[in-house]
N, C-alpha and C positions, 0 to 999 in steps of 0.2 A: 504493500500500500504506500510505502513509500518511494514511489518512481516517480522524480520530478518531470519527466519530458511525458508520462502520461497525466501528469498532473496537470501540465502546462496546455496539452492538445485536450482536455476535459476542461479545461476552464475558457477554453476563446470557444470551445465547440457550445461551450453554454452561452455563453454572451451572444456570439453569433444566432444560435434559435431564440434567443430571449429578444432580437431585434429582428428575425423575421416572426416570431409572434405576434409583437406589436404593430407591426405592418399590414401583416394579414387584419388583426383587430380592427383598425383604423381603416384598411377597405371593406371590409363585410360588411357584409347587409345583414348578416345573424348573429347581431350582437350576442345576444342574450345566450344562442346555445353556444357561441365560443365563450364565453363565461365560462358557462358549466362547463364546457370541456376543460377549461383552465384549469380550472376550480379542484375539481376530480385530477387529475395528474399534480396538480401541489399538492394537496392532501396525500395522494401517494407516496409522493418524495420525500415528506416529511415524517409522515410513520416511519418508510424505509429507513429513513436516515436516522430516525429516534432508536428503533430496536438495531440498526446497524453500530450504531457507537453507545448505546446507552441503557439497552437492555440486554441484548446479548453478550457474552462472551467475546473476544478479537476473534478468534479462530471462526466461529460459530456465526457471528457477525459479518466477516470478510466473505465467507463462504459462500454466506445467502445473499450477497451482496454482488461477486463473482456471477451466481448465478439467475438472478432477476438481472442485471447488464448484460447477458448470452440470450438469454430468454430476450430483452427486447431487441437488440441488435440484429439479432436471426429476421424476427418480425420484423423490422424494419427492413431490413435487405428484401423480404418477401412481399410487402404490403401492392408492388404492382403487379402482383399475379391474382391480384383480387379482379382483372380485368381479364384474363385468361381463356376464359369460356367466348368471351367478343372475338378475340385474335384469335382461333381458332375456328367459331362460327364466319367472320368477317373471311377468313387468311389475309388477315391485314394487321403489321404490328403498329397502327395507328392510335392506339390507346396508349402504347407503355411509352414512360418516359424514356427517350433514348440517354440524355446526358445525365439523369442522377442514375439511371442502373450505369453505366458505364465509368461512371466517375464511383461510386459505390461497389464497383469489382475490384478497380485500382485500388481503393482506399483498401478495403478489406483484405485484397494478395500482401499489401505494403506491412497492413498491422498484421494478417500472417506471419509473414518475416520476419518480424517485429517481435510475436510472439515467441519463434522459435528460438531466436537470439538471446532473449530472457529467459527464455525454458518455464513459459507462465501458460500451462491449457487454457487458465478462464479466458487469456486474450488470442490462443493460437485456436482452440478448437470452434467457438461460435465466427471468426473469420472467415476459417477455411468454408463451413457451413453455407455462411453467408458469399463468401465468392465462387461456391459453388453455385448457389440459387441464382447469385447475377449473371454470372457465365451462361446458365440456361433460358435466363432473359435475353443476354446479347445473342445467341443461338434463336431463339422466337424470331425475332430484328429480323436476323440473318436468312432464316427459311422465309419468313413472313413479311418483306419489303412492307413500307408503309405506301396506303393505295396514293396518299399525295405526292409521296417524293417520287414514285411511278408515273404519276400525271404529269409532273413539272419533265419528267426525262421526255418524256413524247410531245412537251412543244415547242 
């Protein structure tokens, strides 16, 4: 827990969502359910963080800590195959974002690396995970051309 360069990439990684939070806020039109959604994920974080340093044990603490960070990070890497049944029925990868899965493979092979250089599973095993589920995003991409950037070829 004491790795200052992931300390360093968790804390601008926070600032940085903390200012597309607000941005999003301040365009929505649904205020009120981004509240609640805000709302519900800091109450999480904040239990997490309470029983992580303050009811649990270090060990016991880090561990379940380790593994709620694998648990979302997988999900995250996963969350555009919620569109999956469209690019399939469509054969068009026109729904998936091409630059965060793409950018989201990199990162993930890089903190693989990263993890095996430290010899740390919590950080090597849900990367790899995760840069597997991107690599079969940029694979959808790759069999399933987006039907627009096919259109733009043919004029």
């Amino acid at each position: 827990m004491n790795d200052p360069m992931m300390q360093t990439v968790n804390w601008i990684c926070f600032i940085l969502q903390t200012i597309y939070v607000g941005c999003f806020y301040v365009n929505t039109v649904h205020k009120k359910k981004t509240q609640q959604m805000v709302g519900t994920v800091l109450t999480f974080l904040i239990l997490t963080y309470l029983y992580g340093f303050h009811v649990a044990d270090i060990s016991t603490g880090s561990n379940t800590l380790g593994f709620l960070a694998a648990i979302g990070s997988i999900l995250a890497s996963a969350a555009p195959l919620a569109s999956i049944s469209e690019v399939f029925q469509t054969k068009s990868s026109e729904t998936l974002p091409f630059l965060i899965i793409f950018s989201t493979f990199v990162v993930t092979v890089l903190w693989f690396i990263y993890g095996i250089l430290i010899e740390d599973s919590f950080v090597q095993v849900p990367n790899l995970m995760s840069a597997t589920i991107s690599g079969l995003q940029l694979g959808l991409i790759a069999v399933f051309p987006s039907k627009k950037s096919e259109e733009k070829k043919t004029e």
